[in-house]
N, C-alpha and C positions, 0 to 999 in steps of 0.2 A: 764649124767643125771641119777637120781636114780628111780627104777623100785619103788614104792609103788601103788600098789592096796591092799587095806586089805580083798575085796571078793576073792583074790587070798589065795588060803591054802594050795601052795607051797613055800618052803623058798628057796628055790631056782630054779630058770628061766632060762630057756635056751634063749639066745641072738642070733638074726638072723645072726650074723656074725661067730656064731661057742662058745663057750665058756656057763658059766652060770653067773646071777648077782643074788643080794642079793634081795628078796621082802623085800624092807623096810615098809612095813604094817604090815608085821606080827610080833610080839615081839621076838621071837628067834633071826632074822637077827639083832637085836642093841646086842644082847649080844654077836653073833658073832664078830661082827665088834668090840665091847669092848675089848673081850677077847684075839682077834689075833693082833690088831693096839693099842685101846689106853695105856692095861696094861701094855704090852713089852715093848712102849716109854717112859710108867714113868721111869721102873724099870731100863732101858737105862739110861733115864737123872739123874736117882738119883746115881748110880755105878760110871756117867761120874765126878759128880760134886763130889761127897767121893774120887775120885781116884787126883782130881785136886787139892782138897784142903788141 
């Protein structure tokens, strides 16, 4: 499950089981999550498919 409260004005939460998750409320955490997951997979799928073709 994803942590969103936006009255939360931490971007990052500490989780009861030990670790932290993302506040998906506050606008920092999408860029996080943009910059570390979805860029790296373009630039992955685009290298994979120039190197195949």
């Amino acid at each position: 499950m994803l942590y969103r409260d936006p009255g939360d004005k931490r971007v990052f939460v500490p989780k009861k089981g030990g670790g932290v998750a993302l506040n998906f409320g506050h606008p920092v955490a999408w860029w996080i999550l943009v910059c570390t997951t979805i860029i790296p997979l373009i630039i992955v799928t685009a290298v994979t498919v120039a190197v195949l073709a």
